[in-house]
C-alpha positions, 0 to 999 in steps of 0.5 A: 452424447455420453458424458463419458465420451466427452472430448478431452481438447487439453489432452490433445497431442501438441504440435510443439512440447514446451514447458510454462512458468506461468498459467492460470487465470486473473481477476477472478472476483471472490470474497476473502475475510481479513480481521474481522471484513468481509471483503470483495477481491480479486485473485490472480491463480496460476501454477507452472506447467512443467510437463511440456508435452502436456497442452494444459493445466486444469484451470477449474481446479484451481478454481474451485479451490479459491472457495478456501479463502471464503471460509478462513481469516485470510493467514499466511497458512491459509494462503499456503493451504491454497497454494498446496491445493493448487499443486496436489492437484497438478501432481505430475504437472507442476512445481510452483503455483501462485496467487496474487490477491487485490482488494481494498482494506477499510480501516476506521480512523480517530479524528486528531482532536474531536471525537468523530471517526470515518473510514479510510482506504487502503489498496492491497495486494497480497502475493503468494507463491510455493515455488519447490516447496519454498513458500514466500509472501508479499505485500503491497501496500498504498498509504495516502498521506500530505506532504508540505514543502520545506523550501515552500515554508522557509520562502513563505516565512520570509515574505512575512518577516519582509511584511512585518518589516514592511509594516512595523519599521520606525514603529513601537511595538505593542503587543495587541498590534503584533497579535492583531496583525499576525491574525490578519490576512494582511499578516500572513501573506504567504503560505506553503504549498503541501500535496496529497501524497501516496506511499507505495510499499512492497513488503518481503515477510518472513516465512514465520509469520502467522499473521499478515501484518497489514494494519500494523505496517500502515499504523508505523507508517502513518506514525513515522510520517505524522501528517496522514490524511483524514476522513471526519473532522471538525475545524479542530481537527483541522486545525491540528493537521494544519498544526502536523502538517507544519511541525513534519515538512518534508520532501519526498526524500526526506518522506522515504527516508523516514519510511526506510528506518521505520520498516526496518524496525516493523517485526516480520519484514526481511526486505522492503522497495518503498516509493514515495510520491508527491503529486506536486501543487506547485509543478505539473509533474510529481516529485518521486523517491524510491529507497529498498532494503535487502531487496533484489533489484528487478 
């Protein structure tokens, strides 16, 4: 058969015209490169179809097009660049196109005191859509952190006063004994319970940006919670996050509340949904709280 003569099934006459917000493919695997990592993602690439007589959309080209991303610093102008190729070429079959990219972001981390470092994860996505020449970006961000209970470290505190009590009654204090008994397991008889927690962001960006603000966002995020998780430490190290985890309790409330007033002060967000969860040591289920800003309920 001559390669001309190839049947074209996608040009085929339909049974029913009817247009489509959506078509394309998922979990295309593909390397992007985001401040100086080259890293593994996958992209969802799709655009609308809008000539409902036509059965479908070339879903090769935009394919080919996601080569785009292998060769830039992944921008919000690349993402746009994308975009424009998807609908250049789908003239006449499409208004709106987008791309959703997952991967996951390392970033290498300072112990809190030592001088070792280790590298952490961080879950992205990045949501892209030109939409009649609108272009948007959205991101989705996952940042790890511990959370310890006030109503934990306010019981366990009582238990010890009721131990020092206990121990001390009709007894001269001094201060040798006092030190000894506070470093003693027979002192400390109670601690609070904390949990490792995860803070679920999507971020609006303004349409200005020229960069993805992603390393920034998690820096305010980790700084206005003041207890995020650590890779290498020593016992130095951990004591001091004993030492943050004590000076920032929190319920997950108060978690995104802290989150709400940051975000509104990070350059280059116009709304925000952020949700908040503790996956509890104490129960069996998580404890959850949710806050947004200019953001368009779903």
């Amino acid at each position: 058969m001559n390669a001309l003569t190839l049947p074209d099934i996608a040009a085929q006459a339909l049974h029913q015209a009817l247009p489509l917000e959506w078509v394309g493919m998922r979990d295309i695997a593909l390397p992007v490169s985001f401040d100086g990592q080259r890293l593994g993602a996958k992209a969802d690439a799709g655009v609308s179809l809008d000539d409902g007589e036509v059965r479908g959309i070339h879903m090769s080209r935009l394919y080919l097009a996601l080569e785009m991303l292998d060769q830039e610093n992944l921008t919000p102008g690349l993402l746009r660049q994308v975009l424009q190729r998807f609908l250049d070429s789908h003239e006449g079959l499409s208004t709106s196109a987008y791309l959703r990219i997952h991967t996951d972001l390392l970033l290498k981390r300072s112990a809190l005191v030592s001088p070792l470092s280790g590298w952490k994860n961080y879950p992205i996505s990045i949501n892209a859509q030109l939409k009649n020449a609108m272009f948007h970006v959205e991101l989705k961000i996952d940042v790890p952190y511990s959370s310890t209970c006030p109503c934990s470290a306010a019981l366990s505190r009582q238990l010890i006063q009721q131990q020092f009590v206990d121990d001390f009654a009709n007894k001269a204090l001094q201060h040798a004994d006092v030190l000894a008994w506070l470093g003693s397991t027979k002192g400390i008889v109670a601690t609070p319970h904390s949990q490792r927690s995860v803070a679920k962001l999507r971020l609006r960006l303004d349409d200005r940006l020229n960069e993805l603000p992603l390393i920034a966002t998690i820096n305010d995020v980790e700084a206005a919670l003041g207890t995020a998780v650590q890779s290498a430490v020593k016992r130095a190290d951990e004591q001091a996050f004993a030492l943050a985890n004590g000076q920032n309790l929190m319920f997950c409330e108060d978690a995104a509340r802290r989150l709400n007033v940051a975000l509104k002060r990070s350059a280059g967000i116009n709304a925000f949904h952020i949700q908040v969860i503790h996956a509890e040591s104490l129960h069996a289920h998580d404890a959850v709280a949710e806050s947004r800003w200019n953001w368009q309920a779903e």
